[in-house]
N, C-alpha and C positions, 0 to 999 in steps of 0.2 A: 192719065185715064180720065174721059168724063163722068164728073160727075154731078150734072147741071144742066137744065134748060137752058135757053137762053135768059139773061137779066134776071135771074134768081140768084146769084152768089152771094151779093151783098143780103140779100133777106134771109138767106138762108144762116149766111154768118152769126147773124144776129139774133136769128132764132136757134141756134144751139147754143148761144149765151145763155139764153131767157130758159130753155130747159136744163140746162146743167144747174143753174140759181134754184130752179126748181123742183128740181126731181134731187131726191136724196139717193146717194148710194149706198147699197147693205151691207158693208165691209165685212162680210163675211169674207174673209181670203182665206183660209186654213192657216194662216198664222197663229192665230190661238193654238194650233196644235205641233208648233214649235217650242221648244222648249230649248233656255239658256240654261248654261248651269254656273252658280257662282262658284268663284276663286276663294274661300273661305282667308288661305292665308299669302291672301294679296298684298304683296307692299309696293302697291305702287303711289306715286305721289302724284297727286292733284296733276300740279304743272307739269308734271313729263306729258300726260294723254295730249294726243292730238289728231287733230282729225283731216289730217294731208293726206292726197292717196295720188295711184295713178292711173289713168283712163287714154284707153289709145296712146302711151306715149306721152301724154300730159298730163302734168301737175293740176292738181287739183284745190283749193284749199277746204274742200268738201265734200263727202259721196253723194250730195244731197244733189238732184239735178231738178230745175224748173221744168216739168215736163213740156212737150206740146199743144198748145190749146186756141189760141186764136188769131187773128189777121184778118185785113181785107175793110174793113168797117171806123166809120169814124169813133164807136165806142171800143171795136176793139185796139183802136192805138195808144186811146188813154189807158187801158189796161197792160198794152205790153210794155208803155212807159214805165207803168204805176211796179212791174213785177220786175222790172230791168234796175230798176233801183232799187229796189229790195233786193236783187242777187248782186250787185254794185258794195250792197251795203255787205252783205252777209258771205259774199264772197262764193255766188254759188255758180255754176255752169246755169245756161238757160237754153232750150229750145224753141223757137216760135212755132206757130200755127202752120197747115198748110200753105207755100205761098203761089200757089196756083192764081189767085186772085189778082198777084202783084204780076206775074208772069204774062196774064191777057192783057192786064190795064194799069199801066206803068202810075196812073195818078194814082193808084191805093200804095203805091211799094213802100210810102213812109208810114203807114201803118206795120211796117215789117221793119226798116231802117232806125225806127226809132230806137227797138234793142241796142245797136249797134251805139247810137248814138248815146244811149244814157251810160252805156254797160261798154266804154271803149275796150279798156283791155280784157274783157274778161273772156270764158269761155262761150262762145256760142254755137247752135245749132241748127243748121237749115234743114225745112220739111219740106218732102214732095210728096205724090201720093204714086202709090203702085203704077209703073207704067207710065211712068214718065219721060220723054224724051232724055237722051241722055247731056243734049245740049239744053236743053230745059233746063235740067236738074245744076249742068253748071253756073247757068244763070241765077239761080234762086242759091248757089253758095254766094257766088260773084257779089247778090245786092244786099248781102250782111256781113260779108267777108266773115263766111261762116266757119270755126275750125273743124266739125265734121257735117256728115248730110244723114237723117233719118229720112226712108222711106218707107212711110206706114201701107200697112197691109191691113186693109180693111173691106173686108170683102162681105164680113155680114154688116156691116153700114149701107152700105154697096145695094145690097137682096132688099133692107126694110127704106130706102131713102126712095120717096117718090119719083126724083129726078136722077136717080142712081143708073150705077153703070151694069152692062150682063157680060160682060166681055172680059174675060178673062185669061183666056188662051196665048200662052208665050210669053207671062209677068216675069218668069225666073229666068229665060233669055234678056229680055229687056235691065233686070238687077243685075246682071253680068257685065251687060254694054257698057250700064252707066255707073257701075262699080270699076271698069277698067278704064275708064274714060275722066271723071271727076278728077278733083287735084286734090281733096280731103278723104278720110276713113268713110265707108258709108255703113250704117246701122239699120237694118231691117225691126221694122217696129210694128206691134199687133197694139190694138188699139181698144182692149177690154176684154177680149175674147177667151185669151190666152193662148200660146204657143207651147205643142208639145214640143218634148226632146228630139224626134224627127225633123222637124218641121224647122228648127231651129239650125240642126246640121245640114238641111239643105240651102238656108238661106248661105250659111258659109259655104258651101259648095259652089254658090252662084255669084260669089264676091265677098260678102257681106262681110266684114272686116267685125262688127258687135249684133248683138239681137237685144231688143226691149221689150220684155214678153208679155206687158198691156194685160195681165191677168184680171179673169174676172174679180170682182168685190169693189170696185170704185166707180168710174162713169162708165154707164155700159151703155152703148151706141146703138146698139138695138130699140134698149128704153127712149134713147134721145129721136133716133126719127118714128120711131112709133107716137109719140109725143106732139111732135109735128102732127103725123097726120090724123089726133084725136085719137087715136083707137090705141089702145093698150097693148103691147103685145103678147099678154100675159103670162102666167110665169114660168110656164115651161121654158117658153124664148128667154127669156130673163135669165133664166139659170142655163142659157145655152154658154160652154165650153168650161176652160180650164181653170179655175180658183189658182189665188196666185202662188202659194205656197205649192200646189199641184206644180203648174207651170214650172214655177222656177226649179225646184228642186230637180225635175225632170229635166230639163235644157241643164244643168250647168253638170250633170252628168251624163249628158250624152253630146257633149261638145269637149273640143281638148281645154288643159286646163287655164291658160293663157287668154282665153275668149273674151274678151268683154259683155259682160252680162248686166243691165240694165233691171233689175227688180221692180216694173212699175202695177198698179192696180189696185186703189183701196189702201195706200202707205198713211198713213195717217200721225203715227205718233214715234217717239224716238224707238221703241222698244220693237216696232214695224222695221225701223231701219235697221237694228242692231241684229234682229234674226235674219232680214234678207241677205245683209253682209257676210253672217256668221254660217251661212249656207251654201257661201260660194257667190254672191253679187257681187259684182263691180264697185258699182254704183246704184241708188235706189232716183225714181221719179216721183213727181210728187204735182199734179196739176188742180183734181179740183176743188180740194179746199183753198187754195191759191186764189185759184177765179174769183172763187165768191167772195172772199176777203176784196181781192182789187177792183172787181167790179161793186162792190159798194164804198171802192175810196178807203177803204180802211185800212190806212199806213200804218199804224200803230199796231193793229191786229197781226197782219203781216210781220213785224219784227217779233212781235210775239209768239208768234206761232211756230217762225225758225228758228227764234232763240230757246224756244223750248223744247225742238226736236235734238238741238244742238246739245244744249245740259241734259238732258238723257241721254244721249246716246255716248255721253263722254262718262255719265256714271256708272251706266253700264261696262262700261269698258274699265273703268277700275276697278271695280266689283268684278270683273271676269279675268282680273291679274295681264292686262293686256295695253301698251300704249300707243299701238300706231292701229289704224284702221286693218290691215291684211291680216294682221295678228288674229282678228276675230275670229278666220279660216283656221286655225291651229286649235282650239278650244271646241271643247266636246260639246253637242247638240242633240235634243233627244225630240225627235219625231213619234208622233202619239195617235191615235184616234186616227179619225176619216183620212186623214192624208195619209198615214203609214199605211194604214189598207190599199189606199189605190196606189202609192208606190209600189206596195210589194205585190199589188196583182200587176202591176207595168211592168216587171222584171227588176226593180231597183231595191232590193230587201240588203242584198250584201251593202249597196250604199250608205243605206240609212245605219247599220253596224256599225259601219267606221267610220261613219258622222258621230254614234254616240263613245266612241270608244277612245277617240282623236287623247290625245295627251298635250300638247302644245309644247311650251320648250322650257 
């Protein structure tokens, strides 16, 4: 799908770097009104917790995934270098950037390769955008030898981006094509907005083998090309769609239970990762505190930063009488305040019951 003048991609690349660095996100996600409950008479031991899981059929050594974020630019290669060995080190899955960039103009494709290159074995992720050719789409697996394919769905990016697209008619034909066509799972991803429960069982209806439900509370794409074009979009738009705790909760109960469900928007800290898991996530994403650590070179920050999502979320999980990541799904959750209102005006009140009632094993 277009989404570009002519010879603005690269500028355009580079200027959603320079707004993500600067534009702060209001993590508000409704997680605060998640609620863990501890295991009081826990005996679990330190070293049995582990944080292996599985995604699509793949091992993992971590639910933490490098979300989506940039390509195309000669700053952003030093960045998916600089995040490809941090997920090398740390053992994470990684997604790159849209690589529409790489797919016009073969000279940018080592800004996309280099994942590949620093991060050989590990899990990675190809991005297209809505409406993508479906030989497209296998091209931009082909040039990371990607093990799945996200295509985001970003349509209020789409409405506020200057050079944005209006064409929308036949996307979910199109995610079929190239959902039956690809050689990897392909993953339907929203990109800050958030994705209802509907919204989410239709992308599976259209292929869509996972969804990443991009929940409002982290970078919100409206902010970022409003940004661009000087003018604010204030804060009605800003607060346009689903909080992620809304989101998620909502999709992972109105999709079957085997889905892969992607928790991303505003994740920020371990205790972020252990209620998305503990709600029914897959896997969580985790892109722009990322950015801004790798775009200012700060390796050391970066290890710090996973290594602290990592030891919480391992002590939580001891504290919660549990040692493998899925376990989390078994242990009782108590949903509170603004989110349990709009679930139980959504129809999901019996949900939220046997989220807090769960007994575990």
């Amino acid at each position: 799908m277009s989404d570009q003048t002519p010879g603005t991609r690269e500028n355009r690349k580079d200027e959603h770097i320079q707004a993500v660095r600067q534009l702060s996100d209001t993590h508000v996600t409704g997680l605060e009104d998640v609620v863990l409950l501890p295991e009081s008479a826990s005996e679990i031991d330190w070293d049995d917790v582990g944080l292996e899981t599985r995604f699509l059929g793949r091992d993992l050594m971590s639910p933490i995934i490098i979300n989506a974020m940039t390509g195309g630019t000669a700053q952003a290669e030093r960045i998916n270098a600089r995040l490809a060995r941090v997920a090398r080190r740390h053992g994470l899955a990684m997604a790159v950037g849209s690589e529409t960039a790489a797919l016009r103009n073969p000279r940018l494709a080592s800004t996309y390769t280099v994942v590949r290159d620093e991060h050989p074995q590990g899990i990675v992720i190809a991005n297209v955008g809505m409406g993508t050719d479906p030989e497209q789409a296998q091209a931009a697996v082909d040039l990371i030898r990607a093990d799945f394919l996200q295509i985001h769905w970003n349509t209020a990016q789409e409405l506020f981006m200057p050079e944005g697209d209006r064409r929308f008619r036949g996307l979910l034909d199109r995610l079929q094509q190239t959902a039956d066509s690809v050689s990897v799972p392909v993953i339907a991803k929203e990109v800050g907005q958030g994705m209802t429960g509907p919204a989410a069982a239709r992308f599976l209806s259209f292929g869509a083998r996972g969804v990443d439900i991009g929940g409002r509370g982290g970078t919100n794409f409206i902010a970022v090309e409003s940004w661009r074009r000087g003018q604010p979009a204030g804060a009605d738009w800003e607060q346009w769609g689903l909080r992620t705790a809304e989101s998620l909760l909502e999709v992972v109960h109105s999709v079957p239970p085997d889905t892969a469900v992607i928790s991303s928007g505003g994740i920020r800290s371990g205790h972020d990762v252990a209620k998305s898991l503990a709600v029914g996530a897959t896997a969580v994403g985790i892109a722009g505190p990322l950015l801004r650590l790798a775009a200012n070179g700060d390796d050391a920050g970066l290890d710090r930063f996973i290594d602290e999502l990592h030891l919480t979320l391992k002590r939580l999980m001891a504290l919660m009488g549990v040692t493998r990541v899925n376990q989390l799904q078994r242990r009782p959750v108590v949903v509170r305040g603004a989110v349990r209102d709009w679930l139980e005006t959504r129809g999901f009140g019996e949900d939220l019951q046997r989220l807090a009632r769960r007994q575990g094993d």
